[in-house]
N, C-alpha and C positions, 0 to 999 in steps of 0.2 A: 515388528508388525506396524506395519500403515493405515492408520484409519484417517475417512474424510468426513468432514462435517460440512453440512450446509443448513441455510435456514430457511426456512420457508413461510409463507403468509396463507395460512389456512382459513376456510371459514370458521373456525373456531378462534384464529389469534394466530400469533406467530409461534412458531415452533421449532425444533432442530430435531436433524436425521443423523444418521452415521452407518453411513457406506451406504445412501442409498433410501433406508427406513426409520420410518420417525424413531424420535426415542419419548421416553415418555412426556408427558405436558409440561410437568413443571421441573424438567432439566432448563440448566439456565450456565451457559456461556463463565458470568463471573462466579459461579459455584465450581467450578473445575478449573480458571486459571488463579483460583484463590487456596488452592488446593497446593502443599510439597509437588514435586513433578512425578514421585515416584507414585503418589496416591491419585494424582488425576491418571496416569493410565490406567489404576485399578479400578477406578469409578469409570473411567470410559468402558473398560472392558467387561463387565458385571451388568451394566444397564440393559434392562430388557429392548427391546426393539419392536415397532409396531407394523402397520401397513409401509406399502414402497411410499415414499416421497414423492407426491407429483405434481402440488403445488408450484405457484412461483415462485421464484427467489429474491431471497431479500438479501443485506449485504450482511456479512459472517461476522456482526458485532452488535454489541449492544449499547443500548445508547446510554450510559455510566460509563462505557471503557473510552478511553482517550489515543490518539492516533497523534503519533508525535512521527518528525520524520528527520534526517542526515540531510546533509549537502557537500558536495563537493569530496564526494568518497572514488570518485573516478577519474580519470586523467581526463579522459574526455568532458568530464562535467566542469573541471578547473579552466582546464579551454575555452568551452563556450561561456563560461561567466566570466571571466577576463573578457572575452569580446563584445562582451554587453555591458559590460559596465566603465563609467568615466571613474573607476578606484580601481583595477585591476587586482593591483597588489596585494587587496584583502584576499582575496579568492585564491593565490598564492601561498600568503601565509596558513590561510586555515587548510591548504590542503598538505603541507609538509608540518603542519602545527602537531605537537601530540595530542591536546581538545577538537575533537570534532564538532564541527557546527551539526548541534543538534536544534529543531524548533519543533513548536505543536502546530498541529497541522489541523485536527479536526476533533469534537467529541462525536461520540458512537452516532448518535441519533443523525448526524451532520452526514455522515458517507453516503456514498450512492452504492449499488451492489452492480450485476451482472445484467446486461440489458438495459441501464435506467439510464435515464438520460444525465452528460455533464455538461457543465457551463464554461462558458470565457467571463472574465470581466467586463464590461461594458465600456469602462473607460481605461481599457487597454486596448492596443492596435497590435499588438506582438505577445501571443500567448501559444505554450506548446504545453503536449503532455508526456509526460515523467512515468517510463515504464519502472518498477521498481519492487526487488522482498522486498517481503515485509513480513517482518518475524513475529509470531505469536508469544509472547511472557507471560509468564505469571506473577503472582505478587514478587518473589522473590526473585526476577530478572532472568530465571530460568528458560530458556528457548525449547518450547514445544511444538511449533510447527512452525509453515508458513503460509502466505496466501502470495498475491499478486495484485500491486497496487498502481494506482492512476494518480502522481504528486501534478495535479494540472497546476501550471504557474501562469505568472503573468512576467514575462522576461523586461516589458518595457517597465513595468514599475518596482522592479527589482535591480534593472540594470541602472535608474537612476540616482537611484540610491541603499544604498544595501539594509538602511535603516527603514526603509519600508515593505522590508520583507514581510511580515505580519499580512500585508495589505496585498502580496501579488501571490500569496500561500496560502491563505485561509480567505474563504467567500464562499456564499453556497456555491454547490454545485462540482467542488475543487478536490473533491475527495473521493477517488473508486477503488473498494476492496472485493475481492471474490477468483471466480465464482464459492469457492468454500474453502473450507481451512486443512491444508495435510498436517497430520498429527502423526509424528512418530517418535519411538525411545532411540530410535537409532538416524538420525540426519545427518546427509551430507549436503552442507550448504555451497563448499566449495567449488563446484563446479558445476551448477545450474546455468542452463542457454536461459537466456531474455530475450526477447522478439519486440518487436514494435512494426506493426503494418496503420497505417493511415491511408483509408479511402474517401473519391469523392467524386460523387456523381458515375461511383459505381468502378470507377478507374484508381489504381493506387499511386496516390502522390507520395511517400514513403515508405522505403523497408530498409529493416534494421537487424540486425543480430549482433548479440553480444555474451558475456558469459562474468559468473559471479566470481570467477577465477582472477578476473580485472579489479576487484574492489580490494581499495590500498589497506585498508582496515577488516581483521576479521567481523563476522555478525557479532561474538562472545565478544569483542571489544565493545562495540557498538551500542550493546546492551549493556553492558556495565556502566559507561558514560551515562546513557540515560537514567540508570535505579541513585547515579549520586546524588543523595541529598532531597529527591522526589519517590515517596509513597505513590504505588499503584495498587489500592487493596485490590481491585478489581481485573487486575492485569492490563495490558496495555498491548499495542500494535504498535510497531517501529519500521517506517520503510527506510530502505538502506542505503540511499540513492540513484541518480540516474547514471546510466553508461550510452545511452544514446536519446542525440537532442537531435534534431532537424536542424538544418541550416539555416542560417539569418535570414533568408529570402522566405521561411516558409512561416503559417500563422492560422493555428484553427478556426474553422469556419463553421457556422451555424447547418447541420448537416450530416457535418464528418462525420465518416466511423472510424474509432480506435479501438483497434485488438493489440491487447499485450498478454506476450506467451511469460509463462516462469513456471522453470521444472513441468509439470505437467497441466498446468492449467492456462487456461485462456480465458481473459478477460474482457469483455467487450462491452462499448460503449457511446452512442450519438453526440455529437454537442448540439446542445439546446437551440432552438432558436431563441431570440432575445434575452 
């Protein structure tokens, strides 16, 4: 069984639905990924339900959970960071390495959701966005769904030094998760399409298709790397990496629209002016 959650900003506060209809008030995101996996379906599944959802949308975390994210999980993403960067080599090694380069990306309250606007860095000239799973955990690393996420980077201040990843990976504005979270006991992660469409001024300057059947590393790998040695009471969000970047020639602009497809959701997203 598939269930979808999404969150919404009501005039009473923010809230969550499932498939559709609220659930009650004080349901709360880390009370179910803090949960065994076999007991959060049970509590998902038992939860009364209210009116339809028809609020806006907010983005499917809360601001206690932590949004960490992969690099370099796809042949194509080894590619284009060897092309941007004067160390190639690194992006080499970690991509035949058994440790995956894993980093934090954002806390909950830091994302942006479905609709909200995201940002470039200011003092970047070469920034794209990162269609990308992103797997839902619980405390104990267990993979309960996924969403569809926006790793926006900044490629000039990554390509020039790998050591200021920190700085072209984490900034407001650099994190989009949604529109809602699919939750099920039975996923198949292995062979989800990714999409990436970028528009502007109404005409599409890229499209992309890809599929999760390309990522060198399973997600159940991916996820284990991250629970080493790092407590998540509250569960956590992992994106898995990119499989399609834009070519060197291209660099978001104040404006753009980014829709990123994963499994069945679409993600969509403005960059900010300023």
């Amino acid at each position: 069984m598939t269930i979808y959650l999404t969150k919404h900003q009501t005039e009473n506060g923010e809230r969550w639905a499932r498939n559709g209809y609220y659930l009650p008030e004080v349901f709360e995101l880390t009370q179910l990924l803090a949960q065994p996996k076999a007991a959060a379906f049970q509590l998902l599944n038992v939860l009364d339900v209210g009116p339809k959802a028809e609020a806006p949308l907010l983005p499917p975390i809360e601001s206690n959970q932590e949004v960490w994210a992969c690099g370099v999980t796809y042949l194509r993403s080894r590619q284009a960071r060897m092309e941007e960067s004067d160390v190639a080599d690194v992006y080499e090694r970690v991509y035949d390495a058994e440790r995956p380069e894993i980093f934090f990306k954002a806390l909950g309250w830091r994302a942006r959701g479905h609709n909200q606007a995201i940002r470039v860095r200011g003092d970047s000239d070469w920034n794209v966005p990162e269609p990308e799973l992103t797997l839902i955990l619980n405390q104990a690393g267990d993979i309960l769904g996924y969403t569809a996420g926006n790793d926006v980077s900044s490629r000039s201040i990554e390509g020039e030094n790998p050591l200021y990843l920190p700085q072209a990976k984490t900034y407001d504005g650099s994190c989009a998760l949604g529109p809602g979270l699919v939750i099920s006991e039975e996923l198949d992660l292995a062979q989800l399409p990714i999409g990436l469409t970028i528009m502007r001024d109404g005409e599409s300057i890229f499209e992309g298709e890809a599929n999760t059947s390309q990522l060198k590393r399973t997600p159940a790998e991916l996820a284990d790397w991250l629970m080493r040695e790092v407590a998540f009471p509250h569960g956590a969000m992992l994106m898995t990496g990119t499989c399609l970047v834009p070519g060197d020639d291209f660099s978001l602009s104040a404006g753009d629209r980014v829709t990123i497809m994963v499994g069945e959701l679409t993600l969509e997203n403005v960059v900010a002016e300023g």
